[in-house]
C-alpha positions as CSV (number, residue, x, y, z in Angstrom):
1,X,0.0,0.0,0.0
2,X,1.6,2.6,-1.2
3,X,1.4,6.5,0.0
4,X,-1.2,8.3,-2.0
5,X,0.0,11.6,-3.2
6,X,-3.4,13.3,-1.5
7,X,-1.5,11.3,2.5
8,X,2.3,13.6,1.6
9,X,0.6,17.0,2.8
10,X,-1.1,15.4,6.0
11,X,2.0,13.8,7.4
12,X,3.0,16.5,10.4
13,X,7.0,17.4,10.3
14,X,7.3,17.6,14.0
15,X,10.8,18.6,15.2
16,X,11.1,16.8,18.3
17,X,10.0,13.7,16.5
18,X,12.9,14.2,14.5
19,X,15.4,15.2,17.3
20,X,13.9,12.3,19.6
21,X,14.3,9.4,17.0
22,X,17.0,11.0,14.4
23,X,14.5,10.5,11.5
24,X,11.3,12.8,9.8
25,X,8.2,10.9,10.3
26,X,7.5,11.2,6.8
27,X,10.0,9.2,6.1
28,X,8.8,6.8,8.6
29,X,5.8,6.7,7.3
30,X,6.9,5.9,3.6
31,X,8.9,3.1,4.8
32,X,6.2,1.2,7.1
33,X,4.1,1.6,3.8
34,X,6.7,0.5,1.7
35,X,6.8,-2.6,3.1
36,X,4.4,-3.5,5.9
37,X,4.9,-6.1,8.7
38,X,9.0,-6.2,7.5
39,X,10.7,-4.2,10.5
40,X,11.2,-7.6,12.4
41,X,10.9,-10.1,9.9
42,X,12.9,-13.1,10.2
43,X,13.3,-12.3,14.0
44,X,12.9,-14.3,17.1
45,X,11.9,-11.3,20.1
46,X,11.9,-12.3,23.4
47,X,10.5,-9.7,25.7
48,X,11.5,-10.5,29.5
49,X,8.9,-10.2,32.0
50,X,9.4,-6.9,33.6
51,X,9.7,-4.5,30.8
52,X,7.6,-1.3,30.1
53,X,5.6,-1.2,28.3
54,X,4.1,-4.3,29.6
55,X,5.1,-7.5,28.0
56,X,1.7,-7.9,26.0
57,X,1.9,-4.5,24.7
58,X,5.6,-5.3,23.0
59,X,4.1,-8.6,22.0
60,X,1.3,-7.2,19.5
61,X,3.5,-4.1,18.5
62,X,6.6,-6.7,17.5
63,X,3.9,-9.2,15.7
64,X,2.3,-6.2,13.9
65,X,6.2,-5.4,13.2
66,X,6.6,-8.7,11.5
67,X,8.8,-10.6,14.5
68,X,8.6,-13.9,16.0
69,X,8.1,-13.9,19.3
70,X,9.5,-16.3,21.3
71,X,8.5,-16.8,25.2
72,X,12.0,-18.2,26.2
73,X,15.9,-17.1,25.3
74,X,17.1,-21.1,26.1
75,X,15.1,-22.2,22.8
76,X,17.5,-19.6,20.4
77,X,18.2,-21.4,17.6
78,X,19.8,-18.3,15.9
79,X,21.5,-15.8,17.9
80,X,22.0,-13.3,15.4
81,X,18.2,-13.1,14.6
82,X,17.2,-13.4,18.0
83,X,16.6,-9.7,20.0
84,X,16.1,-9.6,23.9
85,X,14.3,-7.5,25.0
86,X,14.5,-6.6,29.1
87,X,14.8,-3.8,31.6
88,X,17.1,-3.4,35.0
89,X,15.1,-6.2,36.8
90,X,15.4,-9.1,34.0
91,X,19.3,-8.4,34.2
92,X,20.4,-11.8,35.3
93,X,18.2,-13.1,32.1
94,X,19.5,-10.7,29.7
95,X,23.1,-11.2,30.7
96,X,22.4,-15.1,29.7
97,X,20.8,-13.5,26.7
98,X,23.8,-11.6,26.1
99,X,26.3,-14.6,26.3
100,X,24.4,-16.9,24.0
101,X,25.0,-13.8,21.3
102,X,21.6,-12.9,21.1
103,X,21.1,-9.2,20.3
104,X,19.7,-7.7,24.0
105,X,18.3,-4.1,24.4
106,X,15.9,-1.9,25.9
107,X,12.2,-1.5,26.0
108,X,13.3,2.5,24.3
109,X,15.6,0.6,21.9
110,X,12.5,-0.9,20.5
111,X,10.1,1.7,20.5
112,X,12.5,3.9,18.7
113,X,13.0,1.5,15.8
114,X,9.6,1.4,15.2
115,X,8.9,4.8,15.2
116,X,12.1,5.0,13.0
117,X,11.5,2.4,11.0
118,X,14.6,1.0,11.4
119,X,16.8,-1.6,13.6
120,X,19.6,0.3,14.9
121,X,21.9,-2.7,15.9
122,X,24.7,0.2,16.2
123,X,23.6,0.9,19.8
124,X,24.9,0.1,22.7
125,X,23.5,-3.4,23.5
126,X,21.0,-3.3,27.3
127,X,23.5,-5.3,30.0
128,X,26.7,-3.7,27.9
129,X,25.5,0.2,28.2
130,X,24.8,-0.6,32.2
């Protein structure tokens, strides 16, 4: 489904959009269009129990983002298409996470890639940045 031309002058340019997540939401916008459901496809998400936004929140927002998800990180099969995500509390679980090689981050880490649009695998990693 692709942007109709009548959409482009509706789409706000907010400038602490663009300062919060690095990106215009327009461009956001075109690329969820572009190709729907394809943020997280071909990963494996597992979102530890104490995270905010609540754990079944994440879960439909990564399903309507295309991921897998996956209720524990001892079944990874792939590391390197498997993301954790956890807070402060699920530290002893994400540091297991983060041995296995499995990609482990923040609740924000998330939320910013899908306002973005984009999987910033660049940042720091959840248990590495604390």
């Amino acid at each position: 489904m692709a942007i109709i031309k009548y959409e482009v002058p509706f789409i706000l340019e907010d400038e602490d959009y663009v300062l919060k997540y690095r990106s215009d939401l327009k461009g956001a916008v075109i690329r969820a269009r572009a190709s729907p459901r394809a943020l997280l496809e071909g990963y494996h998400v597992c979102i530890a129990h104490h995270v905010h936004p609540p754990q079944r929140t994440l879960t439909e927002i990564v399903t309507a983002a295309g991921g897998n998800i996956i209720r524990e990180a001892d079944i990874v099969k792939d590391p390197s298409r498997t993301i954790f995500i956890a807070c402060e509390e699920d530290m002893e679980v994400a540091l297991v996470a983060l041995r296995k090689g499995v990609w482990t981050f923040g609740s924000e880490w998330l939320m910013s890639c899908i306002m973005r649009q984009e999987l910033d695998f660049e940042a720091p990693q959840f248990a590495v940045s604390l």
